[in-house]
N, C-alpha and C positions, 0 to 999 in steps of 0.2 A: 803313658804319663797318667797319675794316679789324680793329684791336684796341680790345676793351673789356674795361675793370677794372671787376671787381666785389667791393663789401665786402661778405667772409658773414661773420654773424654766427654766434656756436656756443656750446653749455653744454655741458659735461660731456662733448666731444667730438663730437657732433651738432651739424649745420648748421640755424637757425631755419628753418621753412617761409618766412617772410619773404623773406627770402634766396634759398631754392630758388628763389622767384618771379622773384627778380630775376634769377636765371643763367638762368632760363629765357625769360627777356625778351632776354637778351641773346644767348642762342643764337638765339632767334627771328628776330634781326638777320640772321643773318650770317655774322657775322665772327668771327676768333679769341676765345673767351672765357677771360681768365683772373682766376681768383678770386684775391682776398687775403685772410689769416685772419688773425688778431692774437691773441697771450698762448696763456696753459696750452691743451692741447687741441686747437689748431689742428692740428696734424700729425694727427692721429686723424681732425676732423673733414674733412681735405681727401682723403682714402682716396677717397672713393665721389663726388666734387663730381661733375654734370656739363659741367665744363670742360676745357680745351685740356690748361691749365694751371694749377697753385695755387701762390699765395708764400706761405708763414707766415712770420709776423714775432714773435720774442720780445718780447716785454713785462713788464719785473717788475711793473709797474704802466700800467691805461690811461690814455693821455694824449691826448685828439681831437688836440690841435696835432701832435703827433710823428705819430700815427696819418697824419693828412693830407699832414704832410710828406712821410711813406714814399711814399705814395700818389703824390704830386705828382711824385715823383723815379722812381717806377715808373713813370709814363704816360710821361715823358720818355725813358728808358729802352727802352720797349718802344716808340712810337712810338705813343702811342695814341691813339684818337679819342674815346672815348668814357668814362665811369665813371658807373655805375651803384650806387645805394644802397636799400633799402627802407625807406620813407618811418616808419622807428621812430625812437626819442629819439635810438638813437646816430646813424641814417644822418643823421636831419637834425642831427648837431650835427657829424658829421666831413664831408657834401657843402657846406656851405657855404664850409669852410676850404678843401677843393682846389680849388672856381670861384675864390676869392681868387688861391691861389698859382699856379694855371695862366692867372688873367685872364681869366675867360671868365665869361660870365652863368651865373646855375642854374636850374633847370626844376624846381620842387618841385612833389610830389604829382601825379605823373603819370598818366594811366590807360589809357593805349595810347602803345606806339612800332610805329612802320613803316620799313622800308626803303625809301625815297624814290631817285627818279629822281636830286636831288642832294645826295642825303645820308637821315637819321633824320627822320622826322615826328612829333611830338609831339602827344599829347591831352592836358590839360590842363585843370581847372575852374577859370575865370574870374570877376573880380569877387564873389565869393562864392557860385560854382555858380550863379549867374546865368545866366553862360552855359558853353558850351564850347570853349575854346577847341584852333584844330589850328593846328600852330606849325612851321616849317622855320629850325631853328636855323643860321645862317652863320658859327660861329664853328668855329675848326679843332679845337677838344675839347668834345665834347657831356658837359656835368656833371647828373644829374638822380637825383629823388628818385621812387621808382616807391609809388602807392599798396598799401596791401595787398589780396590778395584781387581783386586784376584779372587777374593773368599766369597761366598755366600754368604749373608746377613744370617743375626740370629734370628729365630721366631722372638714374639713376644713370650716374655712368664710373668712368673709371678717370686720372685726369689725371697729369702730369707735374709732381713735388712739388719744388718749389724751396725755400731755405730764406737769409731775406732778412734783412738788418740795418735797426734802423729807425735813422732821420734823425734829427737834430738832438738836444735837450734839451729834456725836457718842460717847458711856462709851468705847467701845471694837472696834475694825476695824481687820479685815483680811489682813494680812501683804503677807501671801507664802500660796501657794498648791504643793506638792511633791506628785507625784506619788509612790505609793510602788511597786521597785524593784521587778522585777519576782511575783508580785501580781496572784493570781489564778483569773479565771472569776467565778464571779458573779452570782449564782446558780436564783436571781432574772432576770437576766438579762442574761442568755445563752440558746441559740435555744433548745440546747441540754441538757437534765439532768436525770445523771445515778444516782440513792438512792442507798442505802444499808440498809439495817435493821442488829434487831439480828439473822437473819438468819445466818447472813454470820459468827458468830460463836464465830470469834477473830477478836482486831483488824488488826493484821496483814495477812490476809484475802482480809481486802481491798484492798491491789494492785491489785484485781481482776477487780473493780469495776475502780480504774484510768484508768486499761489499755482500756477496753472498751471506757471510756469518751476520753482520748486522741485520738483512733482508731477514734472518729468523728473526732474530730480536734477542733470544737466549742460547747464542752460539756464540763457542769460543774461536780463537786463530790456532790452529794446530801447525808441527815441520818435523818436516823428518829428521834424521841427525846430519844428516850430506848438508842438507840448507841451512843448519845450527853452525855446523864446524865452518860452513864457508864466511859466516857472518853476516848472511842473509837475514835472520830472526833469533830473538832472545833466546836462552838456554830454556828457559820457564814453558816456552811453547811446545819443547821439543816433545814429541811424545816415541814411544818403543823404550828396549831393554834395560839401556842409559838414559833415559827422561822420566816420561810420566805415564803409569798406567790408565787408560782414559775406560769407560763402559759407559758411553753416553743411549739414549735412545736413538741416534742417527749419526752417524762418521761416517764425511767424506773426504774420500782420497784422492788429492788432484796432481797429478804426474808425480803420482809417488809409485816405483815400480812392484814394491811388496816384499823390502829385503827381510829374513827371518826375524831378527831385532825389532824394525817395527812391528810384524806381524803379531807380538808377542806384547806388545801395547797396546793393543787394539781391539784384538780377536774377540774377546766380550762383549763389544758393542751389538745392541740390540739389531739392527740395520747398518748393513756396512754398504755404502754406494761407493764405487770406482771409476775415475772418469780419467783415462789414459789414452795415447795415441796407438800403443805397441797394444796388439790383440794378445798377445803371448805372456801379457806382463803378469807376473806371481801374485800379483794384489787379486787378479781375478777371478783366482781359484776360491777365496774365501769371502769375497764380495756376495753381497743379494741382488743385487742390480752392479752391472755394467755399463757404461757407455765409452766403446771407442771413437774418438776423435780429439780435435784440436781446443784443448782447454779455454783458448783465446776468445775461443767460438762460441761453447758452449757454456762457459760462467757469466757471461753477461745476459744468455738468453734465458738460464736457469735463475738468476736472481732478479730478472723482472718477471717469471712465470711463480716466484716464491712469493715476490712483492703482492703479485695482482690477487694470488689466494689466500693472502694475509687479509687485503682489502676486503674480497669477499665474505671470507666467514668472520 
């Protein structure tokens, strides 16, 4: 890939880590990388990108259709091969609109790109993380949605700041953003993340597995997919190949046995602790710490030993 567009997103003048991922995916490639930033704060947040290049594009309002159009007229522009998004609410609601308007399939929820002999190699979970699929795209602009929590962040730079007009007339515009009330964090996005599997038995069980998460303070409630599909906890929690890719600084796994799917959620986490009854269980292989025995046991005496060294320091 020669030139690749990538959408960063940004609040408050900072680029999402989402985002880092994905310029960092695309430097990985290659090839020229240039970022595009949209509405208030873009110019702030494209200072320190590490890319080629960054466009910001004014916006009084966000519009995905205009958004992609800009996009669509950039790639054309610049000659490009490639555009890259992080597989969040916006990227998959603005990559769909530029595979449209440039003609070209989309590659959602990606989990590795390669520089290939003839061209980008794509990884990709299949059939419902069934399988994996590796995929050599033959269309002349590679469109695709990068999972979170797979890529390496970019370095800081210093790029070259353009400054872009958008395209056409928005169909749709974003009026409000609300926060949801007493919202949980974000099992993507907390340092901390306690699982659960079906070990734990029942669902009402897991207040085992909160009380630990809260005992950090910055821990989220993780499940497997066994304890999603039974209706044990929200889809949101689920983490592995059909959930959410997690890389916190500590994930623990509590009677979760280690099946490939999950492992492939997870595997990034800085400290991986396992805490299972079965000595033989798959989780173990990839764990840093081990503990066999009886969860029942050992989460209540682990979250007052969490508690009393919170007290401490």
């Amino acid at each position: 890939m020669t030139t690749i567009l990538v959408l960063v997103e940004h609040q408050n003048g900072v680029a999402k880590r989402a985002s880092l991922e994905a310029l960092g995916a695309a430097n990985a490639l290659g090839g020229t990388t240039v970022a595009v930033l949209f509405g208030a704060g873009a110019a702030d947040a494209a200072k320190t990108l590490g890319a080629a290049r960054a466009l910001t594009v004014d916006l009084d309002a966000w519009s995905p259709d205009r958004a992609a159009a800009t996009i669509a007229e950039a790639i054309a522009a610049h000659s490009a091969t490639g555009f890259l998004a992080a597989s969040t609410s916006t990227g998959r609601d603005v990559a769909p609109r530029v595979a449209a308007l440039c003609d070209v399939p989309l590659y959602s929820d990606c989990t590795a790109l390669a520089a290939g002999a003839n061209g980008v190699e794509i990884t990709r979970p299949w059939l419902a993380g069934k399988l994996i699929a590796k995929l050599a795209p033959s269309s002349a602009i590679v469109v695709a949605t990068l999972r979170r929590n797979c890529f390496a962040l970019a370095e800081e730079g210093a790029p070259e700041v353009e400054s872009l007009a958008p395209v056409g007339e928005p169909k749709a515009t974003l009026t409000n953003v609300e926060a949801k009330a007493g919202g949980k964090l974000d099992v993507a996005e907390a340092a901390v993340v306690v699982s659960g599997g079906r070990g734990m038995k029942e669902p009402e069980h897991f207040h085992l597995i909160e009380e630990l998460a809260a005992a950090f303070g910055n821990a989220a409630v993780g499940a497997s997919r066994a304890v999603v599909d039974a209706g044990w906890r929200p889809h949101a929690e689920q983490v592995g190949q059909t959930g959410k890719t997690v890389s916190p600084q500590l994930y623990i796994a509590v009677g979760i046995s280690g099946a490939i799917q999950h492992l492939a959620g997870m595997k990034t986490s800085a400290t991986i602790v396992a805490i299972n009854k079965d000595a033989d269980a798959p989780i173990f292989k990839l764990a840093d710490f081990g503990i066999v025995g009886d969860a029942f046991e050992i989460l209540p005496a682990l979250t007052e030993a969490v508690k009393a060294a919170r007290a401490e320091g």
